[in-house]
PyMOL commands that place a pseudoatom at each C-alpha (Angstrom):
pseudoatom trace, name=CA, resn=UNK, resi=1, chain=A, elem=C, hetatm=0, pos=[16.385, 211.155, -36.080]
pseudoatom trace, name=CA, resn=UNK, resi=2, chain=A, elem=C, hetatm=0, pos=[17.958, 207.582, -37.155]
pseudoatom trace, name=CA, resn=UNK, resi=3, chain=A, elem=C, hetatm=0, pos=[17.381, 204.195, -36.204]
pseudoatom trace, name=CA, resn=UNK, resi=4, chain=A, elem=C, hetatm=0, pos=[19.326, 201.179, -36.833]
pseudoatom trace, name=CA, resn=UNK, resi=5, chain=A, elem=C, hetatm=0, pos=[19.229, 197.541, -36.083]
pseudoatom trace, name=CA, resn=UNK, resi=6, chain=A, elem=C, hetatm=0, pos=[21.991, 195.644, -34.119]
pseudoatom trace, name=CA, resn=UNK, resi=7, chain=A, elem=C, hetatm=0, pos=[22.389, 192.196, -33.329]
pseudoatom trace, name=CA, resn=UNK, resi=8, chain=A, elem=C, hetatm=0, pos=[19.315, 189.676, -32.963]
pseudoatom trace, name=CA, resn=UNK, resi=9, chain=A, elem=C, hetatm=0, pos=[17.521, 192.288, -34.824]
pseudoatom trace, name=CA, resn=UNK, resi=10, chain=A, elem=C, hetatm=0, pos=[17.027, 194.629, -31.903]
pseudoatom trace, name=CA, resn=UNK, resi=11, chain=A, elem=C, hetatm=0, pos=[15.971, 198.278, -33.251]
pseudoatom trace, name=CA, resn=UNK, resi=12, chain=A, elem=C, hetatm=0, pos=[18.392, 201.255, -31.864]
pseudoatom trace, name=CA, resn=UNK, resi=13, chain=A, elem=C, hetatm=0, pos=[16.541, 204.951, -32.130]
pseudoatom trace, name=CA, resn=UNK, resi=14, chain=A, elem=C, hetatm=0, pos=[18.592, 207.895, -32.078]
pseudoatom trace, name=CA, resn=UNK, resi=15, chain=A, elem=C, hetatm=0, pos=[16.752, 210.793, -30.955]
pseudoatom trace, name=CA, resn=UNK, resi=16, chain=A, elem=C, hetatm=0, pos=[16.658, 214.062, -28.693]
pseudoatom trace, name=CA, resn=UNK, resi=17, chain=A, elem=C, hetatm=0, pos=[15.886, 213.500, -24.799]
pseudoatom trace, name=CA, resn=UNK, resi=18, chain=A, elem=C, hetatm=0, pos=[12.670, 213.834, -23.443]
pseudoatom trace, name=CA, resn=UNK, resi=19, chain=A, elem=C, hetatm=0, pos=[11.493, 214.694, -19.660]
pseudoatom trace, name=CA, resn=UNK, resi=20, chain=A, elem=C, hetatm=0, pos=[10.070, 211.249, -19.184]
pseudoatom trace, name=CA, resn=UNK, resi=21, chain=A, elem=C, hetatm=0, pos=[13.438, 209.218, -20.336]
pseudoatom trace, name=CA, resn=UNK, resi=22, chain=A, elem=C, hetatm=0, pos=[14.966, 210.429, -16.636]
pseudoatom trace, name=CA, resn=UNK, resi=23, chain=A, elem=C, hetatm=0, pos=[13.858, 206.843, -15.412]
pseudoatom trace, name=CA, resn=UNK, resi=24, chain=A, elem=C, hetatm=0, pos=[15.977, 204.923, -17.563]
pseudoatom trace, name=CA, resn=UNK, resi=25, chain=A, elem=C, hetatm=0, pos=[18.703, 207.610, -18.196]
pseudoatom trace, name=CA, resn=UNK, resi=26, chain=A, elem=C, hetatm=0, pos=[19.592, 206.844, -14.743]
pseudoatom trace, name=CA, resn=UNK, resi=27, chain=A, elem=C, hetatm=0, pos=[19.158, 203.488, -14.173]
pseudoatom trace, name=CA, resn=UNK, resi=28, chain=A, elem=C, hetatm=0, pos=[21.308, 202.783, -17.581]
pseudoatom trace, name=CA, resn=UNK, resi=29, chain=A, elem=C, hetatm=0, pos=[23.872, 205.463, -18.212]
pseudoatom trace, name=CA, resn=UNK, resi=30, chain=A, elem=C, hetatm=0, pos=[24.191, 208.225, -15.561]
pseudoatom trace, name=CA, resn=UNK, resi=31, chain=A, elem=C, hetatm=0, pos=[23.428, 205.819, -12.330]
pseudoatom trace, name=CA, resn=UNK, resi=32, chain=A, elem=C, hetatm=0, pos=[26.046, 207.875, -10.502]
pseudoatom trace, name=CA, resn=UNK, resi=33, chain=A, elem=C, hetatm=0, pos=[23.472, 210.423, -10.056]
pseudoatom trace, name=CA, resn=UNK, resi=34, chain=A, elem=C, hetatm=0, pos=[20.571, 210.131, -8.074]
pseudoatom trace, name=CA, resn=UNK, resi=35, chain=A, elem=C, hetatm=0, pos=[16.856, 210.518, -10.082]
pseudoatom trace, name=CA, resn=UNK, resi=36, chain=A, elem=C, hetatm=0, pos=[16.226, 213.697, -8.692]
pseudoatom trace, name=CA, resn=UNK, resi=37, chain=A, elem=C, hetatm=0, pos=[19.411, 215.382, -10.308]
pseudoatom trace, name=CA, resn=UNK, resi=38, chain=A, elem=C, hetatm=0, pos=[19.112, 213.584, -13.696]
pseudoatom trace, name=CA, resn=UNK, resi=39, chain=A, elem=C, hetatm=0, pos=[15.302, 214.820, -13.758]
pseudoatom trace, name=CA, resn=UNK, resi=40, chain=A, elem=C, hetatm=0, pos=[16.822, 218.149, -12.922]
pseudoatom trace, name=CA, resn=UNK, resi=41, chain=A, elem=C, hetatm=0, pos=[19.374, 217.798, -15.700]
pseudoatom trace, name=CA, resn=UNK, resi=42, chain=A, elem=C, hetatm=0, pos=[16.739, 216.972, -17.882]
pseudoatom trace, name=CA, resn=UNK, resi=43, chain=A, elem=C, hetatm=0, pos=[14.432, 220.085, -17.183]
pseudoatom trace, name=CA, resn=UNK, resi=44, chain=A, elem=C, hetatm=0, pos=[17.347, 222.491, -17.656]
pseudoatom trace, name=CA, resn=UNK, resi=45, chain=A, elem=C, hetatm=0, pos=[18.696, 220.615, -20.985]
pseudoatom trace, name=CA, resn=UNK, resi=46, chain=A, elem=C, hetatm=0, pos=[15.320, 220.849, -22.412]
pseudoatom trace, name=CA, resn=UNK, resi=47, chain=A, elem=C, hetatm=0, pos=[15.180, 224.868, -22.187]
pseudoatom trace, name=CA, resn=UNK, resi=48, chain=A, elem=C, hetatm=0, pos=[18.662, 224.855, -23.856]
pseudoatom trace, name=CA, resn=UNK, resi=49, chain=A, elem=C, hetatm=0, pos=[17.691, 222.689, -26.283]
pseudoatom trace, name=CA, resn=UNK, resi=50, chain=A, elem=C, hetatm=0, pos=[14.413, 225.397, -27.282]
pseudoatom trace, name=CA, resn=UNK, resi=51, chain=A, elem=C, hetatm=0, pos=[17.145, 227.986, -26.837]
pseudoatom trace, name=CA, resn=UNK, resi=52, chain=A, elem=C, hetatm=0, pos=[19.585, 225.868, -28.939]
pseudoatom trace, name=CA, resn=UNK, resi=53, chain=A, elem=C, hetatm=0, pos=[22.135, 225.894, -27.172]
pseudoatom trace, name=CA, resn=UNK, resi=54, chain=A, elem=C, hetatm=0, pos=[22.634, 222.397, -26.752]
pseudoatom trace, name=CA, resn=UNK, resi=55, chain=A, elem=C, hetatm=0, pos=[21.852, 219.405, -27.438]
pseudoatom trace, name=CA, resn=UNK, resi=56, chain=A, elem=C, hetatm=0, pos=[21.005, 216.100, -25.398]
pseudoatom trace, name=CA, resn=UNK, resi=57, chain=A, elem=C, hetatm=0, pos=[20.603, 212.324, -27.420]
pseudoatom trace, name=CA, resn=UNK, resi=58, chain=A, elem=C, hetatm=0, pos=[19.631, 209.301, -26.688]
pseudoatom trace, name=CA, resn=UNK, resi=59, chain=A, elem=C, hetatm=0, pos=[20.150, 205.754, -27.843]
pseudoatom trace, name=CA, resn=UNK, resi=60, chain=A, elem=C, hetatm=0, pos=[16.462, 204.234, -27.381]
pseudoatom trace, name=CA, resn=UNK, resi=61, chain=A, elem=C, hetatm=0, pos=[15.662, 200.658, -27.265]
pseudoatom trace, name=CA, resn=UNK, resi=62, chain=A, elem=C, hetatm=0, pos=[12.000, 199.702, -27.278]
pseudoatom trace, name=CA, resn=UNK, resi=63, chain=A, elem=C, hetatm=0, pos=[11.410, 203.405, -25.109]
pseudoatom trace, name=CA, resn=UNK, resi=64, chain=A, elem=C, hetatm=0, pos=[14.268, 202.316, -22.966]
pseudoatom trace, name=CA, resn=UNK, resi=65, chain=A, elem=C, hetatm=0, pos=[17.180, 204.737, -23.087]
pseudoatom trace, name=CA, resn=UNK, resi=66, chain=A, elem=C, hetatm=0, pos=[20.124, 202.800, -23.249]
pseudoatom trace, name=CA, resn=UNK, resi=67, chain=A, elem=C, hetatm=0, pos=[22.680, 205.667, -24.546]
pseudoatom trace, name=CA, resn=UNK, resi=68, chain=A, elem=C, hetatm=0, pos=[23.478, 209.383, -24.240]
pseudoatom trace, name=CA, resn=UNK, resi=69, chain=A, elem=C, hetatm=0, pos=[25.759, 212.072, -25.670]
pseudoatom trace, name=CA, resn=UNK, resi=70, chain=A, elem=C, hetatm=0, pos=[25.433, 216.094, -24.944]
pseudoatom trace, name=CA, resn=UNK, resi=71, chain=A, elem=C, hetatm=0, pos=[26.641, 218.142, -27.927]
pseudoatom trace, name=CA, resn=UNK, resi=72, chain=A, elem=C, hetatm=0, pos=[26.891, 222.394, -26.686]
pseudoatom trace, name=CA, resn=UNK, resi=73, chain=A, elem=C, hetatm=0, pos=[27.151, 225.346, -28.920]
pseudoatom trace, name=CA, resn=UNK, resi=74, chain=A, elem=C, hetatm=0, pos=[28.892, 227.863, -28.141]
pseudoatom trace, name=CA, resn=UNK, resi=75, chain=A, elem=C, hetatm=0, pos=[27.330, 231.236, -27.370]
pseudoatom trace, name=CA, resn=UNK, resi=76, chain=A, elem=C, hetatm=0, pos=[30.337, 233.390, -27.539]
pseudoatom trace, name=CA, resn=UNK, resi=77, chain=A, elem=C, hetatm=0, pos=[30.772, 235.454, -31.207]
pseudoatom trace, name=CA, resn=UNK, resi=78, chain=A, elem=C, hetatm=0, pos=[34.295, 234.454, -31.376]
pseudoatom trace, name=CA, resn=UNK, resi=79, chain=A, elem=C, hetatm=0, pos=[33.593, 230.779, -31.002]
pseudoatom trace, name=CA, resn=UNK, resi=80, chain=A, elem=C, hetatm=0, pos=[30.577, 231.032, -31.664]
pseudoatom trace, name=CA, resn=UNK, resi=81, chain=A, elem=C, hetatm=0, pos=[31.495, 227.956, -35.232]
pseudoatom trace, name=CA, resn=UNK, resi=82, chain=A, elem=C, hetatm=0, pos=[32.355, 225.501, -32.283]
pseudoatom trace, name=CA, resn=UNK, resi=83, chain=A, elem=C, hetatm=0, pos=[30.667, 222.788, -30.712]
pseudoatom trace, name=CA, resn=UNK, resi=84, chain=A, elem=C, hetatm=0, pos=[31.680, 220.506, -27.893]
pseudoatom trace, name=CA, resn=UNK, resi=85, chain=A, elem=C, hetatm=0, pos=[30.661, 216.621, -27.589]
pseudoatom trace, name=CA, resn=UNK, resi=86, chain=A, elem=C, hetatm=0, pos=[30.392, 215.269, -23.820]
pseudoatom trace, name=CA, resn=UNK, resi=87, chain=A, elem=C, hetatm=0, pos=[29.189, 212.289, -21.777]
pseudoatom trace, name=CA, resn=UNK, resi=88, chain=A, elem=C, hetatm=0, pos=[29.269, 210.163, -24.744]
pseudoatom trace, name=CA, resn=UNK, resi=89, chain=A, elem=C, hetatm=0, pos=[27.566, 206.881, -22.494]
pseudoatom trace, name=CA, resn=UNK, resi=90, chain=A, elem=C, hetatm=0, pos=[26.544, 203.582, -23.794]
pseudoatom trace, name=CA, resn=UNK, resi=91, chain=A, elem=C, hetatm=0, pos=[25.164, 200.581, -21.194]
pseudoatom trace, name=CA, resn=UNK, resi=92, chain=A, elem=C, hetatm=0, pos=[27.701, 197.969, -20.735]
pseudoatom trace, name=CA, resn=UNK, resi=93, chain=A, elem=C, hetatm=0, pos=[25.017, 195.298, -22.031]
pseudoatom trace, name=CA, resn=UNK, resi=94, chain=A, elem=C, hetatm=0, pos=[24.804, 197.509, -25.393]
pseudoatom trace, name=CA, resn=UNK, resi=95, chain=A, elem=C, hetatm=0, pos=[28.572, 198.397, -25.796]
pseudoatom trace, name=CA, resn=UNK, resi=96, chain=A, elem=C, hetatm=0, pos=[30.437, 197.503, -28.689]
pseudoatom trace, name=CA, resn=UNK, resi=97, chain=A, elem=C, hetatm=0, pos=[27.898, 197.488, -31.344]
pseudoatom trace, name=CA, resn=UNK, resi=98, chain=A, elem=C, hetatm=0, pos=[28.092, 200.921, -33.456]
pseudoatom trace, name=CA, resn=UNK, resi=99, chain=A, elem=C, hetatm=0, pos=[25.998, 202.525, -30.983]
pseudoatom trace, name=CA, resn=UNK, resi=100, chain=A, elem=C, hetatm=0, pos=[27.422, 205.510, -29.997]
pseudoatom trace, name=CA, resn=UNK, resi=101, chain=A, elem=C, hetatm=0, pos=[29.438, 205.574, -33.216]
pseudoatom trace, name=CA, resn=UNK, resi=102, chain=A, elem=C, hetatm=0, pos=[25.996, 206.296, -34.571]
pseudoatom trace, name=CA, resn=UNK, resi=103, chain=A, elem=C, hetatm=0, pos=[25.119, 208.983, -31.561]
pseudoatom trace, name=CA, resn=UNK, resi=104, chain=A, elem=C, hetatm=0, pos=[28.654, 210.604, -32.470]
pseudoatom trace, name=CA, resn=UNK, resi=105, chain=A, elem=C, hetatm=0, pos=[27.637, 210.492, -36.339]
pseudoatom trace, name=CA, resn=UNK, resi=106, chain=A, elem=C, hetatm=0, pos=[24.635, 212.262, -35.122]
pseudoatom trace, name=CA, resn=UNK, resi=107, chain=A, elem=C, hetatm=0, pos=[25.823, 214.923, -33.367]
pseudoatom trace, name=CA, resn=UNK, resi=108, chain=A, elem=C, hetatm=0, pos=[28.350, 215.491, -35.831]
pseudoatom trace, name=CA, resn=UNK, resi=109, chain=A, elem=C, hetatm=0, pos=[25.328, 215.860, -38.771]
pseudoatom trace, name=CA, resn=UNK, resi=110, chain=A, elem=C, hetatm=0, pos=[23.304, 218.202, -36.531]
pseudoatom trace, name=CA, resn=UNK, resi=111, chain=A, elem=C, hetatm=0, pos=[26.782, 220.350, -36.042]
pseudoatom trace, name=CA, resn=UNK, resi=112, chain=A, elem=C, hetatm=0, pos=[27.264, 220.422, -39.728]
pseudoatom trace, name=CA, resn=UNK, resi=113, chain=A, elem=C, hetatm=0, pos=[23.163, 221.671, -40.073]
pseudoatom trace, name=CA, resn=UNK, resi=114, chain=A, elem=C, hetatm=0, pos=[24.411, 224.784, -37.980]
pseudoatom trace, name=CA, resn=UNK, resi=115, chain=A, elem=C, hetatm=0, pos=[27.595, 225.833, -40.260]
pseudoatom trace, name=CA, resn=UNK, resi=116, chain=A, elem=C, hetatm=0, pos=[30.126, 224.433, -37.134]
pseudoatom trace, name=CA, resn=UNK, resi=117, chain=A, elem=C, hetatm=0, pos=[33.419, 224.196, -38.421]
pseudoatom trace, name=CA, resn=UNK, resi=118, chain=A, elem=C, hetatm=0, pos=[35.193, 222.698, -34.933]
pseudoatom trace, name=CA, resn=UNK, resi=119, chain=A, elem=C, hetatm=0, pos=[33.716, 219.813, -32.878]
pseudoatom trace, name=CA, resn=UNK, resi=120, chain=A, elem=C, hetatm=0, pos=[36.110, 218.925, -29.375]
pseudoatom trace, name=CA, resn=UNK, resi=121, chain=A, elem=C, hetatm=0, pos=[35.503, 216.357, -27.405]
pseudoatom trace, name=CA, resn=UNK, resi=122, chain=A, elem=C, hetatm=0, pos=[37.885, 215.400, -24.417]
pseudoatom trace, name=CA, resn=UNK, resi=123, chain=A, elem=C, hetatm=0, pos=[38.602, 211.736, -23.041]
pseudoatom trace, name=CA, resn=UNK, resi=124, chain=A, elem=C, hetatm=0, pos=[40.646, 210.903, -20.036]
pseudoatom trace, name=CA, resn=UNK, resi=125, chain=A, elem=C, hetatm=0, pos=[43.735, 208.797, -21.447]
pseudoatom trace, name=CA, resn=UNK, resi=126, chain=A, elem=C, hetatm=0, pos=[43.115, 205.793, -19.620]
pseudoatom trace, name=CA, resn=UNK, resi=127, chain=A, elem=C, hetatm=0, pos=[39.878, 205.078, -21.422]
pseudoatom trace, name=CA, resn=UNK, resi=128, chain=A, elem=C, hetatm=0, pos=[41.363, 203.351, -24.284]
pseudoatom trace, name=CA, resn=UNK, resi=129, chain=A, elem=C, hetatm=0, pos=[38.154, 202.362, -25.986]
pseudoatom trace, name=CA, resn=UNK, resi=130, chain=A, elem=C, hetatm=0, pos=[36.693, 205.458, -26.162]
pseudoatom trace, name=CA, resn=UNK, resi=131, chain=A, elem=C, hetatm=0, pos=[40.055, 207.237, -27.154]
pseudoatom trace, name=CA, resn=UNK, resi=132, chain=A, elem=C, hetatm=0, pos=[40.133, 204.261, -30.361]
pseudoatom trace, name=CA, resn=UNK, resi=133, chain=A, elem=C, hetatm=0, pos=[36.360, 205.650, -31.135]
pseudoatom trace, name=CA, resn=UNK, resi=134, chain=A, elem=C, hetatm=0, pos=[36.705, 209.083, -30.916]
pseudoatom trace, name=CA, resn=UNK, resi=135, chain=A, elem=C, hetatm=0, pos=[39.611, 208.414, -33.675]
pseudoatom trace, name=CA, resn=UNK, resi=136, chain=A, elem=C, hetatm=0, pos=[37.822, 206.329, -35.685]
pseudoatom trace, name=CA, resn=UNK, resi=137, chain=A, elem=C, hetatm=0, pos=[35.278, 208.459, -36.498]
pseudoatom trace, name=CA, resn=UNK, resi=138, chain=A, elem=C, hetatm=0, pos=[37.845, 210.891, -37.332]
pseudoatom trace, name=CA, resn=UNK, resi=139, chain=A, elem=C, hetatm=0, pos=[38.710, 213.117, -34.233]
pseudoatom trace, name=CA, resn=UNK, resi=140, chain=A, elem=C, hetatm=0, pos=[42.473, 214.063, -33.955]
pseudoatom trace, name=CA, resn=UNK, resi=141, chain=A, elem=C, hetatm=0, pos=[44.690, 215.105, -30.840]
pseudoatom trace, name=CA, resn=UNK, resi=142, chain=A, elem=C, hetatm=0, pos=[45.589, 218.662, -30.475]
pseudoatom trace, name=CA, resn=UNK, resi=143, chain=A, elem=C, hetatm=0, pos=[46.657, 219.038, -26.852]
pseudoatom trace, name=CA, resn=UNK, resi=144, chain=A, elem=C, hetatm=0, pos=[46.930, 217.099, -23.465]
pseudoatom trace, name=CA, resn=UNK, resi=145, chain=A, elem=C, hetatm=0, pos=[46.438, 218.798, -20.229]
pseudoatom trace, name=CA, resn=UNK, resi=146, chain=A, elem=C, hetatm=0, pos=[48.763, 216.255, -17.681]
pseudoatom trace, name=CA, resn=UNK, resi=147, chain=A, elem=C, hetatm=0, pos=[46.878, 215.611, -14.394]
pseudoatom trace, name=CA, resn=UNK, resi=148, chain=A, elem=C, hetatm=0, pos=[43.445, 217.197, -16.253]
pseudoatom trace, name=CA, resn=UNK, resi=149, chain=A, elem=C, hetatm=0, pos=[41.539, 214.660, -13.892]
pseudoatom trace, name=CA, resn=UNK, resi=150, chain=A, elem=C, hetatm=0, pos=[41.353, 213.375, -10.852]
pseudoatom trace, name=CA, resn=UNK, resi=151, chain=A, elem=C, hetatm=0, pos=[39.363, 210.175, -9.215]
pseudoatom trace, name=CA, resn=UNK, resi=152, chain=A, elem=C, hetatm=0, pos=[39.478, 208.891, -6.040]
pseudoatom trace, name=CA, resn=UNK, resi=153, chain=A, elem=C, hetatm=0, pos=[42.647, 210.869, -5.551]
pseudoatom trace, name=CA, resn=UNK, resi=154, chain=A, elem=C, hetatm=0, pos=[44.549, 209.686, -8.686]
pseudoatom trace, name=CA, resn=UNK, resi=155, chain=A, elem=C, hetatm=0, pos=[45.170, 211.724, -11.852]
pseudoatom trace, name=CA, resn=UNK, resi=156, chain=A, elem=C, hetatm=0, pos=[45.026, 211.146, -15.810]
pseudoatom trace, name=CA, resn=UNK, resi=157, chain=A, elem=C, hetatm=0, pos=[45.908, 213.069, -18.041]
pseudoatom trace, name=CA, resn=UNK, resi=158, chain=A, elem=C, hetatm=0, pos=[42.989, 214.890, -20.187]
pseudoatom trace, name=CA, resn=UNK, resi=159, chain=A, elem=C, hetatm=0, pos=[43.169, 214.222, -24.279]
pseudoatom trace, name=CA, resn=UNK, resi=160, chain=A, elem=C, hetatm=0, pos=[42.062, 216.644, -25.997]
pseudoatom trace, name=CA, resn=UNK, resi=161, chain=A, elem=C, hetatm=0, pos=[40.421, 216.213, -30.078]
pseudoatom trace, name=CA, resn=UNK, resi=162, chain=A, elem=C, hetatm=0, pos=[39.157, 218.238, -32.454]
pseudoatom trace, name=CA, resn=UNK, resi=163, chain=A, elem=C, hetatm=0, pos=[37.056, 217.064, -35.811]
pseudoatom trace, name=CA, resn=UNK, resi=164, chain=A, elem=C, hetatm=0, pos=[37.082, 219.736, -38.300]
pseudoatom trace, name=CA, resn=UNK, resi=165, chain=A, elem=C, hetatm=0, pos=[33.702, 219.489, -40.507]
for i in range(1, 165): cmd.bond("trace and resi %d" % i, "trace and resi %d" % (i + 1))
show_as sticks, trace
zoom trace
């Protein structure tokens, strides 16, 4: 799909998941689950991706996957020219250096392929950095839903964007 180079000339590849990244998916950017349920994720994302429903990239670095973003399309006629980003996750070591700017800008490319008019994406409000990227690369605020999330038993409020294409 893309690739890129970041600093000390390492090579970034954007591309669509694959069964056999479950390994590293875990160990670099979903390691709240166990391997068993991100192998599971997998399976199931790869039927909606033949169905095209959805889609699932990754940020790959030398066949390590070191970033991942889920873009779905909705099936319903009356939304059916909307498309919703999620679990937009880079590894701590890679932060900071475009790369899921680049994932986003990918998404956002394969949304415009399909005629989408509307991509959301939601953030929890405390996550300044990824509120300032979602921005950046042009998503807007149209609603906050107060007390949208809760973790261990406190809540944050839920932003909500939109990027018209």
């Amino acid at each position: 799909m893309l690739e890129f180079v970041i600093d000390d000339g390492i090579m970034v590849k954007i591309r669509p998941a694959k069964l056999e990244d479950a390994p590293s998916l875990q160990r670099n950017c979903l390691s709240a689950n166990t391997l068993d349920e991100v192998e599971n994720f997998l399976k199931k994302d790869i039927e909606e991706m033949e169905k095209g429903n959805k889609i699932r990239i990754v940020a790959d670095v030398d066949g390590e996957v070191i970033g991942n973003l889920e873009i779905f399309f909705s099936r319903h006629p009356l939304t059916f020219h909307a498309a919703d980003i999620s679990t937009v996750v880079v590894n701590p070591r890679f932060r900071r250096k475009g790369i899921a700017t680049k994932m986003i800008e990918s998404a956002l490319k394969i949304a415009k392929e399909r005629k989408i008019e509307i991509v959301k994406i939601d953030v929890e409000a405390k996550n300044t950095p990824a509120v300032k990227l979602y921005t950046k690369v042009g998503f807007k605020e149209y609603g906050r839903l107060e007390r949208g999330l809760i973790r261990n038993g406190e809540y944050d409020d839920l932003i909500l964007l939109k990027k018209d294409l």
